[in-house]
C-alpha positions as CSV (number, residue, x, y, z in Angstrom):
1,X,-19.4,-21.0,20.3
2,X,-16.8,-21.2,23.1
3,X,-17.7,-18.7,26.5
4,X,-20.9,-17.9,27.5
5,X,-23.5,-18.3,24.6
6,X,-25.7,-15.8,26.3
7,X,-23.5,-13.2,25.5
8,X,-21.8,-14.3,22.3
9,X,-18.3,-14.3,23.7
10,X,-17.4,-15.7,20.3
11,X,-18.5,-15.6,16.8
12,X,-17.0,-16.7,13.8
13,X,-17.5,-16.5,9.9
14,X,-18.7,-19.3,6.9
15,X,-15.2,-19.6,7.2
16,X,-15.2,-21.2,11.0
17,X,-13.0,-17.9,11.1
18,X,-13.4,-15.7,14.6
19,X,-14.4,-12.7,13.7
20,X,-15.6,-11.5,17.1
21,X,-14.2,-11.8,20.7
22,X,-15.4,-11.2,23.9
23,X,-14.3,-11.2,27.6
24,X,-16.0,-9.0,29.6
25,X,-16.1,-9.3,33.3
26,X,-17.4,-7.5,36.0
27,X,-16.0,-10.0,38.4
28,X,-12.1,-9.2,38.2
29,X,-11.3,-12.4,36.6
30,X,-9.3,-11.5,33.6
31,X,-5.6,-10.7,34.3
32,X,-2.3,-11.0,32.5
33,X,-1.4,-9.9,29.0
34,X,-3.0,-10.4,25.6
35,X,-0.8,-13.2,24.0
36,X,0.8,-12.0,21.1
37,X,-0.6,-14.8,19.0
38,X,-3.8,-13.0,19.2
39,X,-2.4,-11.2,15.9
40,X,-3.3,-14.6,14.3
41,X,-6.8,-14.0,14.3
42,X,-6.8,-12.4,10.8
43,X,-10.4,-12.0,10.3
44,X,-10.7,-10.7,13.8
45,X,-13.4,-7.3,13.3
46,X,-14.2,-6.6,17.0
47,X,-12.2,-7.5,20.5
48,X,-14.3,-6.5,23.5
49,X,-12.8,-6.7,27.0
50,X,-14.0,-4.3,29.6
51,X,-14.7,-4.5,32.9
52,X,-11.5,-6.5,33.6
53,X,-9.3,-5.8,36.2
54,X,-6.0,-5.9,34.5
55,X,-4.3,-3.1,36.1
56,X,-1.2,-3.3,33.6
57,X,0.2,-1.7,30.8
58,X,-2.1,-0.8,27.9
59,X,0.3,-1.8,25.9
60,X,0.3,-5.4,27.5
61,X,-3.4,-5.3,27.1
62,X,-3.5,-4.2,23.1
63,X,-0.3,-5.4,21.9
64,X,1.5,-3.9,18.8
65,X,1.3,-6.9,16.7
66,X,-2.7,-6.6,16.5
67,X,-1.9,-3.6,14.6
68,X,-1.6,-6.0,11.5
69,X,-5.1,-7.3,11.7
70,X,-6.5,-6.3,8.5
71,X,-10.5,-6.2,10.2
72,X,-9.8,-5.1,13.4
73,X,-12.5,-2.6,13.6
74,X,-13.6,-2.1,17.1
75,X,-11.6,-2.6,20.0
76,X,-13.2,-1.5,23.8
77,X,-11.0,-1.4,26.6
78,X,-13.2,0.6,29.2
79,X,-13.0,0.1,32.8
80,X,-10.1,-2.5,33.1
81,X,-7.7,-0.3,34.9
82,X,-5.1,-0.4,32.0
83,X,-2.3,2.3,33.2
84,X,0.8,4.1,31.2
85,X,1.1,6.4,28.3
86,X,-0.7,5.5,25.0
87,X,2.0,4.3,22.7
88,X,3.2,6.1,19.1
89,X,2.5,2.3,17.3
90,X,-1.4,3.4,18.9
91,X,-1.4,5.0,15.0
92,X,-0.5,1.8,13.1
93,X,-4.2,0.2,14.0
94,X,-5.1,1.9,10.6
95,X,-8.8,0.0,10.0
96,X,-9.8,1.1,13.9
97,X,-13.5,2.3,13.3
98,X,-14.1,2.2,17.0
99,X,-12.0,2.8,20.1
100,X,-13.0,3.2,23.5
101,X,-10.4,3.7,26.6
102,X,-12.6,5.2,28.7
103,X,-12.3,5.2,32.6
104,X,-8.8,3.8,33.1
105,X,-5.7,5.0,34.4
106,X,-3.5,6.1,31.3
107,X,-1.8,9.1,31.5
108,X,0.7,11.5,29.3
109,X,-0.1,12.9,26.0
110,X,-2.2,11.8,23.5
111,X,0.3,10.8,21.0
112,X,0.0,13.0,17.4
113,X,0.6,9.8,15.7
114,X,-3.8,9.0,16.5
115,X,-4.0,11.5,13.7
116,X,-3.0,8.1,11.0
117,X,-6.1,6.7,12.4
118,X,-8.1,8.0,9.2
119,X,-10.9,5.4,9.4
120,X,-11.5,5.9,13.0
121,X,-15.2,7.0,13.8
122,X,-15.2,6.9,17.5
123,X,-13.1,7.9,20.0
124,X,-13.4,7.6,23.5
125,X,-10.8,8.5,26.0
126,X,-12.7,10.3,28.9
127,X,-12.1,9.4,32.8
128,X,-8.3,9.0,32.5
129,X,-5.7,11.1,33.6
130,X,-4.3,12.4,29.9
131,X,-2.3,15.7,29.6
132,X,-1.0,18.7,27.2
133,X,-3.2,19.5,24.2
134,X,-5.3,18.2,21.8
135,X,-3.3,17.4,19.2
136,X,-3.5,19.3,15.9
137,X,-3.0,16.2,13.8
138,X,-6.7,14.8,14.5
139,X,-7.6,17.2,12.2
140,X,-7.0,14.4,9.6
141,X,-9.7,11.8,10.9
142,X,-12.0,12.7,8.4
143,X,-13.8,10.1,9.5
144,X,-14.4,10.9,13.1
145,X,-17.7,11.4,14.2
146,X,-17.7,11.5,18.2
147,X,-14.5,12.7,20.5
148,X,-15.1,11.9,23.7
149,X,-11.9,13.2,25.9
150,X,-13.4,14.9,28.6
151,X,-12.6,14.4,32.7
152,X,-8.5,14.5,31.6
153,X,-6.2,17.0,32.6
154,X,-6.0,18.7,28.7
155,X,-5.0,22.1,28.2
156,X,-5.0,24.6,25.8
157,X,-7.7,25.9,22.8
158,X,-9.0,22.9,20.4
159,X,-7.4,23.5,16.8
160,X,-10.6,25.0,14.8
161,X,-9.7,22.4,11.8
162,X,-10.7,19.6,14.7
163,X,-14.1,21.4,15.1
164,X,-14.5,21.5,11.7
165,X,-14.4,18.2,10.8
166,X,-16.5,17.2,8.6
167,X,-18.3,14.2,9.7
168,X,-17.9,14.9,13.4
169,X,-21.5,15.5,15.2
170,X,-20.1,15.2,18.8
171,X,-17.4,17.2,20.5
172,X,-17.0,16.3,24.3
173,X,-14.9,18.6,26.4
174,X,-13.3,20.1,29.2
175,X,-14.5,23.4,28.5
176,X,-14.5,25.2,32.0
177,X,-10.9,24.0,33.0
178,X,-8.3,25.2,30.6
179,X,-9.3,23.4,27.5
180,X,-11.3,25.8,25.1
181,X,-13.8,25.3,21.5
182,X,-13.3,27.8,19.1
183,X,-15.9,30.4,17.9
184,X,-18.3,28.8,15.6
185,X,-17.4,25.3,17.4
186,X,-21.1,24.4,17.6
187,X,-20.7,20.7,18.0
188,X,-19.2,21.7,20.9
189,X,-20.4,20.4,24.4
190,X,-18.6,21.0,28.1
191,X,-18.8,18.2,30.8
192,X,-17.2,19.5,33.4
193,X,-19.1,22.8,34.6
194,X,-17.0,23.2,38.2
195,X,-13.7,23.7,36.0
196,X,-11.9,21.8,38.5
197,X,-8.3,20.0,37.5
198,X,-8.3,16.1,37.8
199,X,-6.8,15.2,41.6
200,X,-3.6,13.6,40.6
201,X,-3.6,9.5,39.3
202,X,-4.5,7.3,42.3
203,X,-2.3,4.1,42.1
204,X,-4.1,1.1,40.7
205,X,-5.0,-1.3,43.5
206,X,-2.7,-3.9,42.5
207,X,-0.8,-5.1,39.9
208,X,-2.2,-7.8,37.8
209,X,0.7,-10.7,37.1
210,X,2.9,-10.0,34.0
211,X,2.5,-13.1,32.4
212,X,5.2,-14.2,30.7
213,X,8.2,-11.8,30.9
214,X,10.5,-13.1,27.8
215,X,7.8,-10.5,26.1
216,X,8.0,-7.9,28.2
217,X,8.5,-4.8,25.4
218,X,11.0,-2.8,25.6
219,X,10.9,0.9,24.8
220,X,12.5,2.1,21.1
221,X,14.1,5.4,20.9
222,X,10.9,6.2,18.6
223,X,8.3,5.1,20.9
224,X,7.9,1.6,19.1
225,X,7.4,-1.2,21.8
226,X,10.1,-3.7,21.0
227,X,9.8,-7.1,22.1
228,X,13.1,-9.7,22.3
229,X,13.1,-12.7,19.6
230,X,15.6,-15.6,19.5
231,X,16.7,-18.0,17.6
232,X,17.1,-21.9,17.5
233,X,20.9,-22.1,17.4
234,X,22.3,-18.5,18.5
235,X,19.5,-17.6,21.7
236,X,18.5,-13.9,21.7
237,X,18.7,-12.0,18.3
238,X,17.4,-8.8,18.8
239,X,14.8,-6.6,20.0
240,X,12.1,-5.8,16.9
241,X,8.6,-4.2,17.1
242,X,5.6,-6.7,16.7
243,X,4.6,-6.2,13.6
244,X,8.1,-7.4,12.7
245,X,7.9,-10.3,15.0
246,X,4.4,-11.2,13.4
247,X,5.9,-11.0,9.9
248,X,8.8,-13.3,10.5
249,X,6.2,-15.7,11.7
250,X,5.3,-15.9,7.9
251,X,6.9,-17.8,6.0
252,X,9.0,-16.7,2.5
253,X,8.0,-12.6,3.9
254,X,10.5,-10.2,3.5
255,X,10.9,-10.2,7.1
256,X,11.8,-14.1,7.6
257,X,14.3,-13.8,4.9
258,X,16.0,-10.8,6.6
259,X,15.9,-12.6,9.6
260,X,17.4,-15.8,8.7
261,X,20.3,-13.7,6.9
262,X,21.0,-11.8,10.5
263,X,20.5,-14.9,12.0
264,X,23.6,-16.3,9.7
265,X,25.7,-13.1,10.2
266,X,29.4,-14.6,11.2
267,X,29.7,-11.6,13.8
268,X,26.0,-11.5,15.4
269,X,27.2,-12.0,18.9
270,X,29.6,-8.6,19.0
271,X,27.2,-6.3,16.7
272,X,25.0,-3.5,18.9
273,X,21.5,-3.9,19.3
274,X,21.6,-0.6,17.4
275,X,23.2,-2.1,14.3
276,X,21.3,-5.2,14.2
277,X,18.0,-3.1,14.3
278,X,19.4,-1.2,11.1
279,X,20.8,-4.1,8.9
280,X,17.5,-6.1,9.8
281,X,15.3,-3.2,8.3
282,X,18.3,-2.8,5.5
283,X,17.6,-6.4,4.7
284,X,14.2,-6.4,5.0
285,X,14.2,-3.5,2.4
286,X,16.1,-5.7,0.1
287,X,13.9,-8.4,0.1
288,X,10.7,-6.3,-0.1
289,X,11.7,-5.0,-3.3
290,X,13.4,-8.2,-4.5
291,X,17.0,-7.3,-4.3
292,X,18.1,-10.4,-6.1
293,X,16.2,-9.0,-9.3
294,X,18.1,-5.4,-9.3
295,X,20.3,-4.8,-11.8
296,X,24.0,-5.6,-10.7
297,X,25.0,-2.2,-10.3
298,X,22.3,-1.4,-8.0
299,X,22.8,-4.7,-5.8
300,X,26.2,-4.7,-5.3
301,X,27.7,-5.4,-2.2
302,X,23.9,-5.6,-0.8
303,X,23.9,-8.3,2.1
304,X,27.5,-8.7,2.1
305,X,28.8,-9.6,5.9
306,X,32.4,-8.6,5.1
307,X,31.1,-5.1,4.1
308,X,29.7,-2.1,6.2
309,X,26.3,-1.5,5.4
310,X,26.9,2.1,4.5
311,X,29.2,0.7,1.6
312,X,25.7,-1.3,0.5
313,X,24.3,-0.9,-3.1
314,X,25.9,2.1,-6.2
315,X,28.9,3.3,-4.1
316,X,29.3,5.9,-7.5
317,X,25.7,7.4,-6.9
318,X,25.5,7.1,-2.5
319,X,23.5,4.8,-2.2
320,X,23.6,5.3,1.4
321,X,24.7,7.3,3.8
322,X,25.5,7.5,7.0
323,X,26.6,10.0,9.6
324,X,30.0,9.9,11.6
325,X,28.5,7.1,14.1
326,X,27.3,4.6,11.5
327,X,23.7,5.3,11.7
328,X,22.3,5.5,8.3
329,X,21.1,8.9,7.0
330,X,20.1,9.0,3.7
331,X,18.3,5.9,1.6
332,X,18.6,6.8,-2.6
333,X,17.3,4.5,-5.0
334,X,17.9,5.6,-8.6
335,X,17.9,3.7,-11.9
336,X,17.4,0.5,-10.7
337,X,16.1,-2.1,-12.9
338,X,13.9,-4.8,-11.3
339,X,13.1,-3.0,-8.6
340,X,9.5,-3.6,-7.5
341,X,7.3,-4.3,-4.8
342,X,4.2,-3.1,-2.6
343,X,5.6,-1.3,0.2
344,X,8.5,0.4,2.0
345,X,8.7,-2.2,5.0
346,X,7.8,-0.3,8.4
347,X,10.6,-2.1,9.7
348,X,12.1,1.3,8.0
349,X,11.4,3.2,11.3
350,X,14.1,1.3,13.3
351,X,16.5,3.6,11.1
352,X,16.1,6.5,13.8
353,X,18.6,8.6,12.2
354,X,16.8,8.3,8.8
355,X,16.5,12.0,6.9
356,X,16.3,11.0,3.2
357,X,14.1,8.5,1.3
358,X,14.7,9.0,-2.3
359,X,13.2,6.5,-4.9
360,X,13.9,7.8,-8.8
361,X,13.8,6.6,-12.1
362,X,12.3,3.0,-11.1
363,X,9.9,2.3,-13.5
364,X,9.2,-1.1,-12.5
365,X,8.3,0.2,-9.0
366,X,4.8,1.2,-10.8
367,X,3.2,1.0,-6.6
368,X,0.0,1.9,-5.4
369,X,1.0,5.3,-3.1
370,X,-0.9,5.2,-0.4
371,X,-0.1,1.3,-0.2
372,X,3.6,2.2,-0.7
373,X,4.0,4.4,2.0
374,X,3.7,3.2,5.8
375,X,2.1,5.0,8.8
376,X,5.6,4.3,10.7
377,X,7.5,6.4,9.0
378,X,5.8,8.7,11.2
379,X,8.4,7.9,13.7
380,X,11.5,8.9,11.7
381,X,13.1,12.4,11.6
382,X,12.8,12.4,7.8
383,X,13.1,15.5,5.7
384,X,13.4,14.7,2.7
385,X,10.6,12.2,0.3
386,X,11.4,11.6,-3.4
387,X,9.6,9.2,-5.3
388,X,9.8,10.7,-8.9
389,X,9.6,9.1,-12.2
390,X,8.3,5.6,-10.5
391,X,5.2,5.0,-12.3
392,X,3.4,4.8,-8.9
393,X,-0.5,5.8,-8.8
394,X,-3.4,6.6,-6.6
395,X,-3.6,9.5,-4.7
396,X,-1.9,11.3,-2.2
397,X,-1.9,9.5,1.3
398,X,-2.6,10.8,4.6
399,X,0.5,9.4,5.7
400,X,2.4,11.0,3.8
401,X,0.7,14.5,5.3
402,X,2.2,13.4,9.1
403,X,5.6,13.9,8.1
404,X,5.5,17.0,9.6
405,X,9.6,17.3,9.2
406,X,9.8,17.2,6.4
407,X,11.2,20.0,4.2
408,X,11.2,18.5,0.6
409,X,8.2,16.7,-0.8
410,X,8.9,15.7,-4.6
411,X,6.5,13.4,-6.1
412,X,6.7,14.3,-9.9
413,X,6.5,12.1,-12.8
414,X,4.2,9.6,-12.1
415,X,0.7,8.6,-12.5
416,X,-0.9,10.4,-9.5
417,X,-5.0,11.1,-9.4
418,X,-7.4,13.1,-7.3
419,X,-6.5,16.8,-5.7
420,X,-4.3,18.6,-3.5
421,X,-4.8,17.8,-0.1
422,X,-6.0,20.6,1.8
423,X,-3.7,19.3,4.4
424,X,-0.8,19.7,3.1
425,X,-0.9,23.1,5.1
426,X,-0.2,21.0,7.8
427,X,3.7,20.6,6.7
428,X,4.5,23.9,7.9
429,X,8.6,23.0,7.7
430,X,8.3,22.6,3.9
431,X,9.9,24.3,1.8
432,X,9.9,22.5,-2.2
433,X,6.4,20.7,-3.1
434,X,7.1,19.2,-6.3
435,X,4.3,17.4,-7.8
436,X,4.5,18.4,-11.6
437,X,3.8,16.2,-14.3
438,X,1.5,14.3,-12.9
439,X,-1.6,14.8,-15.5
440,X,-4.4,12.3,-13.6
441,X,-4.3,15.0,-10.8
442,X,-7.3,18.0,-11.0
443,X,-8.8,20.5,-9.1
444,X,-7.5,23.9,-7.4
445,X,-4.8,24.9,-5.5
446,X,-6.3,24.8,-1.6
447,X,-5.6,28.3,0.4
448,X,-4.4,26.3,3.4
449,X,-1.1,26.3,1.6
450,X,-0.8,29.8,2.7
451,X,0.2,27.7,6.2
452,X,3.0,26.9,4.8
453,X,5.3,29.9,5.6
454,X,8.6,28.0,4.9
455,X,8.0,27.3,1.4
456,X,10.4,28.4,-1.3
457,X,8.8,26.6,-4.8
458,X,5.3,25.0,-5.3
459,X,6.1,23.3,-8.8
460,X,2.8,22.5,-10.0
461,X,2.8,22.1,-14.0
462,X,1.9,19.7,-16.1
463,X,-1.2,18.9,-14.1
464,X,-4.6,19.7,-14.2
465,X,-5.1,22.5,-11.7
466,X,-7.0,25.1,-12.4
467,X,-8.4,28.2,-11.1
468,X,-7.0,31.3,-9.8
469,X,-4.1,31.1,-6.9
470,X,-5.0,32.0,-3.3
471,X,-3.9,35.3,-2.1
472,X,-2.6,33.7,1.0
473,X,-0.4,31.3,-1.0
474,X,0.7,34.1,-3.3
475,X,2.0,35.9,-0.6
476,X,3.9,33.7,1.2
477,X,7.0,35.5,2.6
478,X,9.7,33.0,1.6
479,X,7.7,31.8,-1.8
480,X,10.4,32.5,-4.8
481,X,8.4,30.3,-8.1
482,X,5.4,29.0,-8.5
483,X,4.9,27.2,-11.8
484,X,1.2,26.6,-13.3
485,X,0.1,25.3,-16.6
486,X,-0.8,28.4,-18.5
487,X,-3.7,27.2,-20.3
488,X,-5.1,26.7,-17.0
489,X,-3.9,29.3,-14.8
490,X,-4.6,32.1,-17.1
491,X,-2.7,35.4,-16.7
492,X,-1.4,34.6,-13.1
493,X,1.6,37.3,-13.0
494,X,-0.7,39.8,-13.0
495,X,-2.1,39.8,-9.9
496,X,0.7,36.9,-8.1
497,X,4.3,37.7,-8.8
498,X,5.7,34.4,-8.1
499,X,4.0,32.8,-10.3
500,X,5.4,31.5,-13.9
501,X,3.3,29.2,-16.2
502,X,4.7,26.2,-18.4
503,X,3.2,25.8,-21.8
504,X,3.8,22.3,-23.7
């Protein structure tokens, strides 16, 4: 009941729990930053703060760590004057139902990774000074019912899968500048009828106070904003994102374990901030999938100071590898036993050289997959994804369909449900889509896999797909197998030549 009771600037649960939070101002008396133990608020559903004159960072204002909230539903920022880019870690607020930045100063692109935003209903960004294109990868909002992004400087013609979508009802826009709807875009409405570009951002009036500046972030080479965290004994550690500096908060997470063992690393003082970022998330990976459980071939030398990471885990099968600097490459998991847990840490996206996640034969992993794989991963240049013969379930996640990269998708042997994503089309750089033997899965194979014009084999058997294959996918210029059940897929070398059919 704290604030004004008028307008209900708190309001909590049975619990005593806040579960709503509001500072609104029309009298420029909110400066600063959000403290970062705002992220402690765990039943936190709606933060309203608008009509403050903060004149900072958005990313002071809506700090990374709040990303964790597991209720954070609606968040309005309109008319505080936040300024800069919006952040990549924007995507990792994955229950957002609500988000409205409009009238401020933030400028740049809007960053592809708002396409993880899959619950997100609203979207308001107009009256800001954003630039390029719409990006393609809102097309997976399926939830999305109003885009708002009109008075920026965005160019270029909407993507028609946007347009399309199939709860969206209203489509704000640009339309006589240089931003364009598609034919058949009748959701489609223009704003700004004298097609006039934005005059260039106006400085904000004046810079609110930084607060404290031991938590200024700093910027990661992925776009991740990295704050500074120390320790009792040793001072500074390292610079971590704040869902890791949340996490460590926690006690016996994966996280605090991994940072108490770099804490106690003999050398910490002479390692790079590089390294420590990569055995952290090495560590953290270990504990999140209880390393001391693993068989001994599988854990050894795992942890050990005297011992390059890149040495880490089954030397005989390469564990992992790293390239001619040190960075770590590739990440293979194979034959493990004990090896279990919920989640590949997103602490995996401080590994910026990462190509190769490859998790086989582990069949006490037995995961959820869309709990196992995080949005961050996103941020990696990975092009590879194995998880075969894991026992994981569920269906296949959306972020799993934002690794645009990637060029190897194999996901066969396990207990997967539901259909074929028509987005897959989206990984245009594919070129093997393994999903066979997978019998929970059904339906048909979607024609937007004819996007995918880099794909060599679509390995399909052993699952309950039916119905004829599309034209477009049949014809695929680089396509050499595609493998069906043949009870199924009747007859399907008749009329598409790559195709074969498996018979048990």
């Amino acid at each position: 009941s704290w604030g004004e009771s008028g307008d209900r600037a708190t309001q909590c649960n049975s619990l005593g729990q806040v579960t709503y939070l509001a500072l609104a101002s029309q009298h420029d008396t909110l400066r600063g930053t959000t403290p970062l133990e705002m992220a402690l608020l765990s039943a936190l559903e709606r933060l309203e703060m608008p009509y403050n004159h903060w004149f900072t960072n958005v990313t002071r204002v809506l700090p990374t760590e709040m990303a964790q909230l597991p209720s954070l539903a609606e968040v309005r920022l309109q008319s505080t004057g936040v300024t800069g880019t919006l952040p990549n870690s924007l995507g990792g607020f994955q229950y957002l139902q609500n988000l409205n930045l409009r009238d401020n100063y933030i400028d740049g692109p809007i960053p592809t990774e708002i396409g993880l935003l899959t619950d997100l209903k609203y979207l308001v960004l107009y009256g800001n000074y954003l630039t390029g294109t719409i990006p393609t990868e809102l097309a997976q909002m399926n939830s999305l019912e109003s885009l708002s992004i009109y008075a920026n400087n965005l160019v270029g013609t909407l993507h028609r899968s946007i347009c399309f979508l199939p709860l969206l009802r209203n489509l704000r826009l640009d339309c006589n500048y240089k931003i364009f709807c598609p034919p058949q875009c009748n959701n489609c409405a223009c704003e700004d009828e004298q097609g006039e570009t934005r005059p260039p951002r106006p400085p904000p009036p004046s810079p609110a106070p930084l607060g404290n500046a031991d938590l200024a972030p700093t910027a990661a080479p992925m776009g991740l904003a990295l704050f500074p965290t120390t320790g009792p004994a040793s001072g500074y550690i390292l610079n971590l994102p704040g869902f890791s500096v949340a996490a460590i908060a926690t006690s016996f997470s994966p996280q605090s374990f991994a940072y108490q063992w770099l804490e106690d690393h003999p050398d910490l003082s002479s390692i790079s901030e590089p390294r420590k970022q990569q055995l952290f998330a090495l560590a953290t990976f270990y504990y999140s999938f209880g390393g001391d459980g693993w068989d001994f071939r599988e854990r050894e030398n795992w942890l050990n100071y005297d011992l390059s990471e890149c040495l880490w885990g089954d030397t005989r099968a390469q564990a992992i590898t790293c390239d001619f600097s040190g960075s770590l490459t590739e990440l293979a998991i194979s034959r493990a036993g004990g090896f279990s847990g919920a989640e590949i840490p997103p602490e995996m996206a401080l590994l910026t050289s990462l190509e190769s996640i490859e998790l086989e034969f582990l069949e006490d992993l037995a995961a959820d997959l869309p709990g196992l794989i995080p949005a961050q991963l996103a941020y990696l240049p990975l092009r590879t994804m194995i998880v075969k013969e894991t026992a994981v379930f569920g269906s296949i996640p959306s972020q799993l369909l934002l690794l645009t990269g990637l060029s190897n998708l194999n996901l066969r042997g396990n207990d997967l449900t539901g259909t074929l994503p028509t987005e897959l089309g989206l990984l245009t750089n594919l070129e093997y889509l393994t999903l066979y033997d997978n019998v929970g899965m059904t339906g048909s194979v979607p024609s937007e896999l004819g996007l995918l014009t880099s794909l060599q084999f679509l390995l399909i058997d052993r699952i309950q797909i039916d119905g004829p294959i599309p034209e477009e996918v049949c014809s695929l210029p680089n396509l050499r197998t595609i493998s069906v059940n043949c009870d199924l897929v009747l007859d399907c070398q008749a009329y598409c030549s790559p195709c074969s059919c498996y018979s048990d």
